[in-house]
C-alpha positions as CSV (number, residue, x, y, z in Angstrom):
1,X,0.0,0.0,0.0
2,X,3.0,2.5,0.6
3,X,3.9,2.0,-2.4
4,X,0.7,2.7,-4.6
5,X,0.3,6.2,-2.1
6,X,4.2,6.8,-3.3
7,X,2.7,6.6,-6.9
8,X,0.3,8.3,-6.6
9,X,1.4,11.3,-4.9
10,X,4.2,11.7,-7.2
11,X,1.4,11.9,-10.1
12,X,-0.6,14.3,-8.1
13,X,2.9,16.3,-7.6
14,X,3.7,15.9,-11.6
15,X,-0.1,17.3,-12.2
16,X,0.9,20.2,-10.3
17,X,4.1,20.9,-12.1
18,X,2.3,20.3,-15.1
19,X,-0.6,22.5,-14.2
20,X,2.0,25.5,-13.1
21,X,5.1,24.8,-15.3
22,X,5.2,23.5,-18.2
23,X,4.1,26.6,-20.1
24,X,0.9,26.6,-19.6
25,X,0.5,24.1,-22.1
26,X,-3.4,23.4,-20.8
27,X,-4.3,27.4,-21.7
28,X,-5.6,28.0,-25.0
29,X,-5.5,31.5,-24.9
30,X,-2.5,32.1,-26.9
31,X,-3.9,33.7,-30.1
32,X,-2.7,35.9,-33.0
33,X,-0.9,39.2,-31.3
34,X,-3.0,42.3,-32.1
35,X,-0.6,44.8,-34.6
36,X,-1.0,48.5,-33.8
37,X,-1.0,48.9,-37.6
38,X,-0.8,47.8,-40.8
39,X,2.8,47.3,-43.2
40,X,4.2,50.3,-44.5
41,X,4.1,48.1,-47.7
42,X,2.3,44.7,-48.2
43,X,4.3,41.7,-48.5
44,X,3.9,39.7,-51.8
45,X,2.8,36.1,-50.1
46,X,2.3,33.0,-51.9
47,X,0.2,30.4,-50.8
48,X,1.3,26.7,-51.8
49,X,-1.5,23.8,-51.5
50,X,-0.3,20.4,-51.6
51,X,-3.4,18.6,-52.4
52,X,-3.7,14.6,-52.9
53,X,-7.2,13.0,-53.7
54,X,-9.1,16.3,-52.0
55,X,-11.6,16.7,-54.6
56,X,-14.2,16.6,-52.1
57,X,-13.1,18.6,-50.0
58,X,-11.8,21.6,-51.6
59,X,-15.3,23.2,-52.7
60,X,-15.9,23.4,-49.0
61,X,-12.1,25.3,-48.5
62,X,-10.7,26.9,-51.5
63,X,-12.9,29.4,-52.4
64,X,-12.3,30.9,-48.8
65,X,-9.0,31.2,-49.7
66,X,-9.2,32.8,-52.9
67,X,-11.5,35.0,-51.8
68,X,-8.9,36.5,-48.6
69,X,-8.8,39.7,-50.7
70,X,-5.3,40.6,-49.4
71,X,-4.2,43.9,-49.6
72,X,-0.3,42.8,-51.2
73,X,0.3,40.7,-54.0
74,X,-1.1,37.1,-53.4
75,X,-1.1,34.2,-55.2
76,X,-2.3,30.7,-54.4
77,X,-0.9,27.9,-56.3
78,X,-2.1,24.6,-56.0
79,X,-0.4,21.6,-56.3
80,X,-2.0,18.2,-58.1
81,X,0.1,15.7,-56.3
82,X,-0.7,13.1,-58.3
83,X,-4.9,12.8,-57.7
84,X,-7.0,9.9,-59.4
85,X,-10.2,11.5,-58.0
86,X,-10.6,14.9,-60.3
87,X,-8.6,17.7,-57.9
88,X,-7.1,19.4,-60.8
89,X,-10.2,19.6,-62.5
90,X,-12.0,21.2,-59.3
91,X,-9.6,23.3,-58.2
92,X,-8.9,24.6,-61.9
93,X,-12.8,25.8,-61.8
94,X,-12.3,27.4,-58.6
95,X,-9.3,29.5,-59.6
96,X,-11.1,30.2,-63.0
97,X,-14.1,31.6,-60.8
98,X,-11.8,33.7,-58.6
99,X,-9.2,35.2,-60.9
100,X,-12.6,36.3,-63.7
101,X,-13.7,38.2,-60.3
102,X,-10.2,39.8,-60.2
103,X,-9.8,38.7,-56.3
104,X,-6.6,36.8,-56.6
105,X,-3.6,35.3,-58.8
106,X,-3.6,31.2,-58.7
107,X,-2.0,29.0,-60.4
108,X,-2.4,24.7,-60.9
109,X,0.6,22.7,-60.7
110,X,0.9,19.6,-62.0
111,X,3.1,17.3,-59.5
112,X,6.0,15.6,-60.5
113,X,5.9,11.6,-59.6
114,X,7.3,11.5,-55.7
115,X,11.3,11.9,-55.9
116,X,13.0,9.0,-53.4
117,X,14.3,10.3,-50.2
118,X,11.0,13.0,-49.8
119,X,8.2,12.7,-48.0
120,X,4.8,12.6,-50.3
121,X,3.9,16.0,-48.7
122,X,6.9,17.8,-48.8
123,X,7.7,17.6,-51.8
124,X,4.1,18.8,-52.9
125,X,5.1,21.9,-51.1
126,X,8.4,21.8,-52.1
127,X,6.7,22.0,-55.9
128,X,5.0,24.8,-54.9
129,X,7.3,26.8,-53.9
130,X,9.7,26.1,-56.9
131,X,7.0,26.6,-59.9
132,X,5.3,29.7,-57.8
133,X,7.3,31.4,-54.9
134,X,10.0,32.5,-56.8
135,X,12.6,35.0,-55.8
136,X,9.8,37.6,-55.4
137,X,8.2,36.3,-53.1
138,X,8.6,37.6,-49.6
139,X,6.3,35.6,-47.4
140,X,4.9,31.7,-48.3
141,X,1.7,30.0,-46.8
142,X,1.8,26.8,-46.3
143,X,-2.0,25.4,-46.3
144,X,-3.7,22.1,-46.4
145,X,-6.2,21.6,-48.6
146,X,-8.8,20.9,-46.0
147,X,-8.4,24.2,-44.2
148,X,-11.2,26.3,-44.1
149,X,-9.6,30.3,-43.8
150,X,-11.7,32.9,-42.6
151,X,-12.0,36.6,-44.3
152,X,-8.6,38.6,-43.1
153,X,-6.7,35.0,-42.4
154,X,-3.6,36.3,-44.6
155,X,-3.4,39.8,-43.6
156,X,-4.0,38.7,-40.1
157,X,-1.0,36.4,-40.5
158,X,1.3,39.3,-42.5
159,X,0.7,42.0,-39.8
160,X,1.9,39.4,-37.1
161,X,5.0,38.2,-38.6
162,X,5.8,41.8,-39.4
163,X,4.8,43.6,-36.4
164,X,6.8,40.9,-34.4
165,X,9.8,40.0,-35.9
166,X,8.7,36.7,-36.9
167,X,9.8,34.4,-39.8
168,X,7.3,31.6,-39.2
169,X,3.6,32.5,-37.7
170,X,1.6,29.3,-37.6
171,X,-1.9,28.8,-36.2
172,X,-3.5,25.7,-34.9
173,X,-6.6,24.8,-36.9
174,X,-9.7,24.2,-35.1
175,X,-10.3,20.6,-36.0
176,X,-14.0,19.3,-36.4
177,X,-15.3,17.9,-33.7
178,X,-19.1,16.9,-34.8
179,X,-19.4,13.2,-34.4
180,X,-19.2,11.2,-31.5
181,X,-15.7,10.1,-32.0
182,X,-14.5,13.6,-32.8
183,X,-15.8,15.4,-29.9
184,X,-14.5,12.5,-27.4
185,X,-11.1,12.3,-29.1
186,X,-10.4,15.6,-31.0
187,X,-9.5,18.1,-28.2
188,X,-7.5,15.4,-27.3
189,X,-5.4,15.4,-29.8
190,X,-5.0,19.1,-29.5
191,X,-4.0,18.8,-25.9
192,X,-1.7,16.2,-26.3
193,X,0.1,18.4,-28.9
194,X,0.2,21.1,-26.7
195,X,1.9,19.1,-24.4
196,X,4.7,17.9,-25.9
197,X,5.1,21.1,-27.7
198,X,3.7,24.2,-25.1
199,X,2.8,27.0,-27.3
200,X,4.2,29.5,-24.8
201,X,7.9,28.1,-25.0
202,X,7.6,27.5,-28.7
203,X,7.4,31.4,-28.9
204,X,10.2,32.1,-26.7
205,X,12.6,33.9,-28.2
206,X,15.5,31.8,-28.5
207,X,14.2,29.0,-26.9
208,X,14.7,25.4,-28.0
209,X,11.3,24.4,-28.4
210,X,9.7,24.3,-31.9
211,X,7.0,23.2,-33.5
212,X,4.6,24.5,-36.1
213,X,1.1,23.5,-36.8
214,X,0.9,22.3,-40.6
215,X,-2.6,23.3,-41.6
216,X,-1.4,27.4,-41.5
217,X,2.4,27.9,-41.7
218,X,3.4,31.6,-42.9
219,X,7.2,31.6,-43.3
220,X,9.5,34.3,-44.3
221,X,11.2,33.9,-47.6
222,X,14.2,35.2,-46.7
223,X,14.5,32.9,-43.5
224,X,13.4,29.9,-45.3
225,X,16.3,30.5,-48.4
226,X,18.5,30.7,-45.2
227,X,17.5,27.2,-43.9
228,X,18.0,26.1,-47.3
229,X,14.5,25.4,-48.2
230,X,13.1,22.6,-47.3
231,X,15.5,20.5,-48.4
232,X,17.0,19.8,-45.0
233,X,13.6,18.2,-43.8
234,X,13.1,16.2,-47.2
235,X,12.2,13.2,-45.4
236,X,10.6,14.6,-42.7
237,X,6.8,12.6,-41.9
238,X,5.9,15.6,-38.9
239,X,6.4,18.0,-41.7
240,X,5.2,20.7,-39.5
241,X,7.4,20.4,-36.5
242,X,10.3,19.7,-38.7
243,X,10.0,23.1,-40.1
244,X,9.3,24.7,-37.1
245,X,12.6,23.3,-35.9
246,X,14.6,24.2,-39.4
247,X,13.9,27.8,-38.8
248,X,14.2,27.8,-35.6
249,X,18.2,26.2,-35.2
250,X,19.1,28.2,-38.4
251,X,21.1,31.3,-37.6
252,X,19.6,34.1,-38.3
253,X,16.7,33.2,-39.8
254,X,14.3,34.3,-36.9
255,X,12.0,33.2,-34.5
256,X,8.6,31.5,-35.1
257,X,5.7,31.8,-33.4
258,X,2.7,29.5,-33.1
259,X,-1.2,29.8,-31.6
260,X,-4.5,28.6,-31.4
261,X,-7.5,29.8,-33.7
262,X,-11.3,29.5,-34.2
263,X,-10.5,31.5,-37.9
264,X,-8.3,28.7,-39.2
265,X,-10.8,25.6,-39.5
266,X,-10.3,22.0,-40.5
267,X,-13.1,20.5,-42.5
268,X,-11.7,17.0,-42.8
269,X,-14.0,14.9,-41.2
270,X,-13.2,11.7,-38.9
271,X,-16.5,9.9,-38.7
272,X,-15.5,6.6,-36.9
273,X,-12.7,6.0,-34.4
274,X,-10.9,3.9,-37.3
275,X,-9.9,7.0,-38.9
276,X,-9.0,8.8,-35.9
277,X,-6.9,5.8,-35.2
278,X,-5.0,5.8,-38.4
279,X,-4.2,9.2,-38.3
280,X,-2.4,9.1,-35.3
281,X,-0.9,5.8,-35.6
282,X,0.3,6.9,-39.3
283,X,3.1,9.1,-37.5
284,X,2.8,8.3,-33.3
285,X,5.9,6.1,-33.8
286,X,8.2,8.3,-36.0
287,X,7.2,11.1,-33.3
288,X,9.1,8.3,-31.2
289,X,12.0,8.2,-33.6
290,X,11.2,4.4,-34.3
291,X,12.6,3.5,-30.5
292,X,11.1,0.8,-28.6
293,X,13.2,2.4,-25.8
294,X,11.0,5.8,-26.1
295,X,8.0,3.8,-27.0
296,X,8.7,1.8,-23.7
297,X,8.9,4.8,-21.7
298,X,5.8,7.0,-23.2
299,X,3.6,3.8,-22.4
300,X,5.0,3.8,-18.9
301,X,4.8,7.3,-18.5
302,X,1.2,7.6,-19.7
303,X,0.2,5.1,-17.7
304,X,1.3,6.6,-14.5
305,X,0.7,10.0,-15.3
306,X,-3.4,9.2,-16.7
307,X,-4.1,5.8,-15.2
308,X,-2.8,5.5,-12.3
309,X,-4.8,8.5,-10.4
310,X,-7.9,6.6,-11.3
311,X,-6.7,3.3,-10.2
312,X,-5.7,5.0,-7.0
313,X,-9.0,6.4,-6.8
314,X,-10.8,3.6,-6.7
315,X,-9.0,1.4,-4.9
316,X,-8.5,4.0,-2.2
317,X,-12.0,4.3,-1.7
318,X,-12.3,0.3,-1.3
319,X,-9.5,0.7,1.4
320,X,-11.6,3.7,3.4
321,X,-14.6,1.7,3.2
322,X,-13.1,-1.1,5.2
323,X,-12.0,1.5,7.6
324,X,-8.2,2.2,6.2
325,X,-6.7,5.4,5.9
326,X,-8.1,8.0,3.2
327,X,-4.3,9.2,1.3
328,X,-4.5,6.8,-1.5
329,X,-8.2,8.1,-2.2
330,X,-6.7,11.5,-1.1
331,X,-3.3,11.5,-3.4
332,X,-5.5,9.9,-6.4
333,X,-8.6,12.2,-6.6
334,X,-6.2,14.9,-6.1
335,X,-4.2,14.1,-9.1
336,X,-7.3,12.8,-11.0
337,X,-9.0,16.2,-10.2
338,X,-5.6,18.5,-11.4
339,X,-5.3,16.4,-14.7
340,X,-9.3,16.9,-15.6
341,X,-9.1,21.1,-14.8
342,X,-6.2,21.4,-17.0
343,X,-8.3,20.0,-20.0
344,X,-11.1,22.3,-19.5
345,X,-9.5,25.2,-21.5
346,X,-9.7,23.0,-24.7
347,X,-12.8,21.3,-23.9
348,X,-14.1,25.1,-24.2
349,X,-12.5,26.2,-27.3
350,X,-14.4,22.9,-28.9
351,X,-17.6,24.2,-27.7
352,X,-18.2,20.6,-25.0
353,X,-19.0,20.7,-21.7
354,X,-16.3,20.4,-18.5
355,X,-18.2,17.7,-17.5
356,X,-16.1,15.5,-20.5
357,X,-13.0,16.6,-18.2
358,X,-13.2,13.3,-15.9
359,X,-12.7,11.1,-19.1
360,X,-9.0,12.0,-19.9
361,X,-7.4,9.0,-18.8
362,X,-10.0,7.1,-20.9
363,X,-8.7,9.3,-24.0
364,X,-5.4,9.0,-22.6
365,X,-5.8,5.4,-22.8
366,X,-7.0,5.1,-26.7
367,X,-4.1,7.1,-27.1
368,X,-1.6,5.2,-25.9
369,X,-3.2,2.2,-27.8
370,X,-2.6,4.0,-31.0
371,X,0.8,5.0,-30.2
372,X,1.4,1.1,-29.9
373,X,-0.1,0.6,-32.6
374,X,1.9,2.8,-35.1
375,X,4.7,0.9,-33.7
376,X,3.5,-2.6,-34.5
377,X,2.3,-1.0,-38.2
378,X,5.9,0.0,-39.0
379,X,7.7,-3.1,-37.8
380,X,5.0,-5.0,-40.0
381,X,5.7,-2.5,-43.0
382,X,2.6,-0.5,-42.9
383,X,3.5,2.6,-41.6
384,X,2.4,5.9,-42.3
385,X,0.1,4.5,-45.0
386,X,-2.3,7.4,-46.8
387,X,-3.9,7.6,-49.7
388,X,-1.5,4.9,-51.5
389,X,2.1,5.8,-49.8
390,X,3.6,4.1,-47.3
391,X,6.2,5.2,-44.8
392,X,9.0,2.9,-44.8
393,X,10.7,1.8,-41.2
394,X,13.3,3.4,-39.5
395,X,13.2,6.7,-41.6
396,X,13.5,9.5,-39.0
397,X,10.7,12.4,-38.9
């Protein structure tokens, strides 16, 4: 029994740390700095869309970006990478539509088969940025094709990055979270980023933590020439982290800066927990660099971190009605009660009720199971499959 009350009040102590100093990871009220006022001059920006079998989603996303009516030039080039389904043909329509109403400049790009040694994504974007970010170009979005922006997304972005200082402003989409398995698992996946990656430290200037959120990456020209392009994160499967942490360890290319946002929406939809499930196990284990060592040790540290509270809950509340003493209940709820306020904050910015806050170790749980399952999927030679490319073993993110 001494042991189990050790456990758990070292959780309850690491839920406190957590909740007071880890960068107020669990706070989601880290949003796009104000700017006094606008550029003296407008950027040129160039928005690059990898897009891969999205023909159904990109009437629902494009046109909102076409439409940003941007006060510098702006240009959003698309790129076909590859598509069986009909993208090029919708998204051709789409930029026909918003170039005859004079709103914007876009431009389809036909991708090149995938060159070995890139990730299917990056080099999308990497043809982008080649065919239509050329040298005058002095800021590129990188967007995903199933990003919803609202009106002023882009000059929003521009006026940050200038006003600060910044060579990368990214946002973190607000995911949908309609059916059952998106609002149970969804703001989970949001905090769990947050987590490992607390926005507060990412924006530190000259901290070591970075990270960038792929669905809305604005990056400075200048400071992306100076990491030498993507290049250096070819292979890179997190694409968005990777480039967060390119810019970031380059010297002199600046500092980056990343938030949350209700004006940045994902429309991809995740119906059934299946697809949740393979979206996170498509990456969970090159997050872990391929180590069963790491692997190992998340599964351990989840487990004492999310589970053990509740165990120690429970079982303390057997031991007090048998007339033991009350600090495993004590210890456990406490820890158990720390864990669920710090998920509030993003339970909110979803739009559910606290009351989903108990349930964390539950999500925690499923979680965890997918991160063990991404590892069993690469040692089997299935990892990172989407939409007809695999990720092969033991290729770093």
């Amino acid at each position: 029994m001494t042991i189990a009350v050790v456990a758990s009040a070292m959780a309850a102590a690491a839920w406190l740390y957590l909740l007071a100093g880890h960068g107020g990871f669990w706070r989601t009220d880290v949003r796009l700095p104000p700017a006094s006022a606008d550029p003296p001059a407008w950027p040129s920006v160039v928005a690059v869309v990898p897009a891969r079998d999205e023909a159904a989603i990109l009437p629902e996303t494009l046109p909102a970006l076409l439409a940003q009516r941007y006060q510098g030039r702006f240009t959003v080039a698309l790129v076909d990478d590859q598509s069986t389904d009909g993208t090029a043909d919708i998204a051709a329509r789409l930029g026909r539509a918003a170039v005859a109403d004079g709103a914007v400049r876009f431009e389809l790009i036909g991708g090149d088969p995938l060159v070995p040694g890139w990730a299917g994504k990056l080099w999308a974007m990497s043809e982008g940025l080649r065919a239509a970010a050329g040298p005058g170009a002095d800021y590129v979005l990188f967007t995903d094709a199933d990003i919803w922006h609202a009106p002023g997304t882009v000059a929003g972005l521009v006026r940050a990055a200038e006003g600060d200082g910044r060579a990368l402003v990214s946002q973190m989409a607000l995911l949908r979270a309609d059916s059952a398995w998106e609002r149970l698992l969804i703001p989970g996946f949001v905090y769990f980023f947050a987590q490992l990656y607390p926005f507060r430290w990412v924006n530190r200037r000259g901290g070591r933590t970075a990270a960038a959120a792929g669905g809305c990456m604005l990056v400075r020209r200048a400071a992306l020439d100076a990491a030498g392009g993507l290049e250096p994160v070819r292979g890179a499967r997190i694409d968005d982290v990777a480039l967060g942490g390119l810019i970031k360890r380059t010297p002199g290319a600046g500092d980056c800066w990343l938030g949350f946002s209700t004006a940045v929406v994902s429309r991809r939809r995740y119906d059934t927990l299946a697809e949740i499930w393979d979206m996170v196990a498509r990456s969970a284990y090159t997050q872990l660099r391929y180590s069963p060592a790491l692997l190992a040790a998340t599964v351990l540290g989840m487990t004492w971190l999310y589970l053990v509270p509740v165990a120690a809950t429970l079982a303390g509340l057997v031991v007090l009605a048998v007339g033991g003493p009350p600090w495993l209940a004590i210890s456990g709820a406490a820890a158990w009660a720390i864990m669920a306020v710090s998920y509030v904050p993003v339970l909110r910015l979803y739009g559910l009720s606290a009351t989903r806050a108990p349930g964390l170790p539950v999500i925690a749980l499923l979680y965890t199971a997918m991160t063990v399952s991404s590892a069993w999927r690469h040692r089997a030679g299935r990892g990172g499959e989407w939409k007809g490319r695999t990720i092969q073993p033991g290729r770093r993110a």
